[in-house]
C-alpha positions in Angstrom: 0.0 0.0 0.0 1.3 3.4 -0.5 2.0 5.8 1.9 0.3 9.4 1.6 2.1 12.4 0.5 2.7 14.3 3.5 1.1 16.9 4.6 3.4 19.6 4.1 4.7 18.4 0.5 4.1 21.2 -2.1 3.0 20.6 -5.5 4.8 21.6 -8.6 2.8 24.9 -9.4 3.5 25.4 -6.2 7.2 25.3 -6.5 6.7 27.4 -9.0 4.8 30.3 -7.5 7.8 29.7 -4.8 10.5 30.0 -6.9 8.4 32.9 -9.0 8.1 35.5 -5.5 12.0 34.1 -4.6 12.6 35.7 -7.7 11.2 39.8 -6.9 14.6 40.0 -4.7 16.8 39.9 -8.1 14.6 42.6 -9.6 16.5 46.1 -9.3 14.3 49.2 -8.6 13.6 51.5 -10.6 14.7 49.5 -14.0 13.3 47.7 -16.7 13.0 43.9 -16.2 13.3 41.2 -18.6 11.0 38.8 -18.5 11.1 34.8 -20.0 7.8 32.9 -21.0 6.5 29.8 -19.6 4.4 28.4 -16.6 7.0 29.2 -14.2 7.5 32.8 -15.6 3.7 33.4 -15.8 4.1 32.9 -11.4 7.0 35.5 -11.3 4.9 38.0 -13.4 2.1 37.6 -11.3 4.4 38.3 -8.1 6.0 40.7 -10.1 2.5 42.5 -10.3 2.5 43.5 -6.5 6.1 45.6 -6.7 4.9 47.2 -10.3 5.6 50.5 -8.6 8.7 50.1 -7.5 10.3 49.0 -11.5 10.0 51.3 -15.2 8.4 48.2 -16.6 9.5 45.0 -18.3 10.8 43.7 -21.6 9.2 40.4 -22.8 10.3 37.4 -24.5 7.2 36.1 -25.8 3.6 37.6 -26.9 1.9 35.6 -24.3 4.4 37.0 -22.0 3.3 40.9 -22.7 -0.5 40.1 -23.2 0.3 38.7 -19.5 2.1 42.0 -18.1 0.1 44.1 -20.1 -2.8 42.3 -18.1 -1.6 43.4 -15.1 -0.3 46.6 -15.8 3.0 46.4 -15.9 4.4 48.8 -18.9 6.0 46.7 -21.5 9.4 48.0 -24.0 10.2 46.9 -27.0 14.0 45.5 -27.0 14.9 48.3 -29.4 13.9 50.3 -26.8 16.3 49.9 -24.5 20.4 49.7 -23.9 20.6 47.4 -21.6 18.9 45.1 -18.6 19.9 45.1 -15.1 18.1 41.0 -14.9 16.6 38.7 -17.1 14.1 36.1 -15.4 13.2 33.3 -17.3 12.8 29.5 -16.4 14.7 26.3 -17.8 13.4 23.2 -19.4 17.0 21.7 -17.9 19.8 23.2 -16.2 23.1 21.9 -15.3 25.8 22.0 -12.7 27.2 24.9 -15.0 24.3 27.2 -15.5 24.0 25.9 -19.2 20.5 25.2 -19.8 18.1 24.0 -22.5 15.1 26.3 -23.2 12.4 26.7 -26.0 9.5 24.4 -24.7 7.3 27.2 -24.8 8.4 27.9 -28.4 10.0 31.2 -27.7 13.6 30.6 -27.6 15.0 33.1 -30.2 13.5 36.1 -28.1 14.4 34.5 -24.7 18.2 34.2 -26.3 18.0 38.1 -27.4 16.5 39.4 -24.1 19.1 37.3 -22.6 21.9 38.8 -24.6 21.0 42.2 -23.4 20.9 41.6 -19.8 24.2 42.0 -17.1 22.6 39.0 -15.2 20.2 36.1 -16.3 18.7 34.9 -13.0 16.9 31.0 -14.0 13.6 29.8 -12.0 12.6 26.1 -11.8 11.6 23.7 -10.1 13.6 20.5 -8.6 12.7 18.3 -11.9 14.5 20.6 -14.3 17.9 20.1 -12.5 20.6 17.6 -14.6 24.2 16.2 -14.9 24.2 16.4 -18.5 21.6 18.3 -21.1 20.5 16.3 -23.1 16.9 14.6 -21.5 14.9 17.3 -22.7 14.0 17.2 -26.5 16.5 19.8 -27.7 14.4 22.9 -29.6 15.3 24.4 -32.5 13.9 27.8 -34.6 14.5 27.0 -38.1 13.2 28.8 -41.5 10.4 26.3 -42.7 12.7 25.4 -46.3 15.7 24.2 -44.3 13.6 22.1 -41.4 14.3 18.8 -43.3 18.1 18.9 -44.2 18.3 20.4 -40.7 16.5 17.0 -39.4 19.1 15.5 -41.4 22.1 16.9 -39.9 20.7 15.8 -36.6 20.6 12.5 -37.4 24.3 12.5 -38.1 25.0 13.8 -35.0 22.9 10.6 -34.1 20.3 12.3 -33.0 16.0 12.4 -34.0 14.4 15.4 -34.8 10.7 15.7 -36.0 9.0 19.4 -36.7 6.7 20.4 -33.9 3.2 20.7 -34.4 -0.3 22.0 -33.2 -3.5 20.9 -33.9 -2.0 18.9 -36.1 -0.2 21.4 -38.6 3.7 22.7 -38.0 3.6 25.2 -35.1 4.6 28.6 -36.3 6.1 30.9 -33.9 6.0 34.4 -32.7 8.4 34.6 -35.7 7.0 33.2 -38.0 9.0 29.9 -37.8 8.9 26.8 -38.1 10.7 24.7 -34.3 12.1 21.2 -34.9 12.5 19.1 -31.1 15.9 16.9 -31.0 15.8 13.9 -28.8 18.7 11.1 -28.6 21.0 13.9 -28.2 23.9 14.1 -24.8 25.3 17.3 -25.3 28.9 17.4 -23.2 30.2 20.5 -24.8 26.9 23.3 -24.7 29.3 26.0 -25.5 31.1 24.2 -28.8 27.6 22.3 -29.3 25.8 25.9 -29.7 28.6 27.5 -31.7 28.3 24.8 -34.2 24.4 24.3 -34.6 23.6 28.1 -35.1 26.4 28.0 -37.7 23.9 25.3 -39.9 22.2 27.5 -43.0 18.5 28.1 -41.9 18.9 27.5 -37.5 17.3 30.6 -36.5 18.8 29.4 -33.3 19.4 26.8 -31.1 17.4 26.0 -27.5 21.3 25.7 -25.9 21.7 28.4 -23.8 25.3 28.5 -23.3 26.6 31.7 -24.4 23.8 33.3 -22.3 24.1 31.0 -19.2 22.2 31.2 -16.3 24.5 33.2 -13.5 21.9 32.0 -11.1 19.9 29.7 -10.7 16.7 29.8 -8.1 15.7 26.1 -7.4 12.8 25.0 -6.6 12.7 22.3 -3.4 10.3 20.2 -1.0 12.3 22.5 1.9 12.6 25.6 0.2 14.1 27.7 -3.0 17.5 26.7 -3.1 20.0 29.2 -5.1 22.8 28.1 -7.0 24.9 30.7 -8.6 27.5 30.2 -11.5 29.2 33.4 -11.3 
């Protein structure tokens, strides 16, 4: 027979919402935030809500993302708009023991990687589950233009890996750009840094879900006991 949860055992959205409020102490005052996309990220913008006089506003990685802050009133910049972030907050589908992570479940990792790129720090919010040894687990996104999806497929497989274009409601999923994502699985990926390099190199990779270059310099963790922060600086 097995044994009941106990009592005081929190469930994954609520790591989440734990994680998302551990997050506000990151957030400089009086600055524009960037912002991520995704479950975890929709809990940090919700928190984010209550200090919304106290930061300029945020830049956002994703349209769902500004519909959200937009929602709750929260000014939102475009990326042309602005020199520079003080933090980018965003969640992980994996992380590492490096701050190398996998992201793009959500679809929006080309904006996530150029909000990223624009930030001084990229603090990471996630639960427990999205902690790994190795990337890899995760079915590896990446933005490609729809002609090169299939010889990109086919320089996965080389690479011994199997890549299929991701759809919804039945059809390829387009994204907020227009393009086309293609989801990697059978990869191990040991070097994230030379791994990135070389796949955003391949003629029509928008770019790749490895977030290497713009690594996580902390990373607020999601636990049974509490948020536990790891930082890669």
């Amino acid at each position: 027979m097995t044994s009941p949860a106990p009592a005081s055992a929190l469930t994954q959205d609520e790591l989440k919402a734990q994680v998302g409020r551990a997050a506000l102490a990151h957030v400089v005052k009086g600055e524009i935030v960037g912002v991520g996309t995704g479950s975890t990220v929709n809990k940090f913008i919700d928190a984010l809500a209550t200090i919304k006089g106290d930061i300029r506003g945020a830049v956002s990685s994703s349209v769902a993302s500004t519909e959200r802050l937009h929602a709750l009133g929260i000014p939102v910049f475009d990326s042309n708009e602005v020199e520079e972030l003080a933090v980018y907050i965003d969640g992980a589908d994996e992380i590492d023991g490096r701050g190398y992570m996998i992201k793009g479940g959500g679809a929006a990792l080309t904006r996530e990687k150029i909000v990223a790129a624009q930030s001084r720090r990229f603090v990471c919010i996630a639960d427990s589950s999205k902690r790994v040894n190795t990337l890899g687990a995760f079915p590896l996104p990446v933005e490609v233009i729809p002609m090169a999806a299939q010889r990109v497929i086919r320089q996965f497989a080389r690479l011994g890996g199997m890549a299929q274009v991701r759809e919804k409601d039945g059809v390829a999923l387009v994204t907020d750009n227009g393009q086309h994502i293609i989801d990697v699985t059978g990869l191990r990926i040991t070097d994230p840094l030379g791994f990135e390099s070389e796949v955003n190199q391949w003629p029509g990779v928008v770019t790749v879900g490895v977030f290497a270059h713009q690594r996580a310099n902390v990373c607020l963790l999601g636990m049974p006991s509490g948020v536990q922060t790891l930082r890669f600086d």
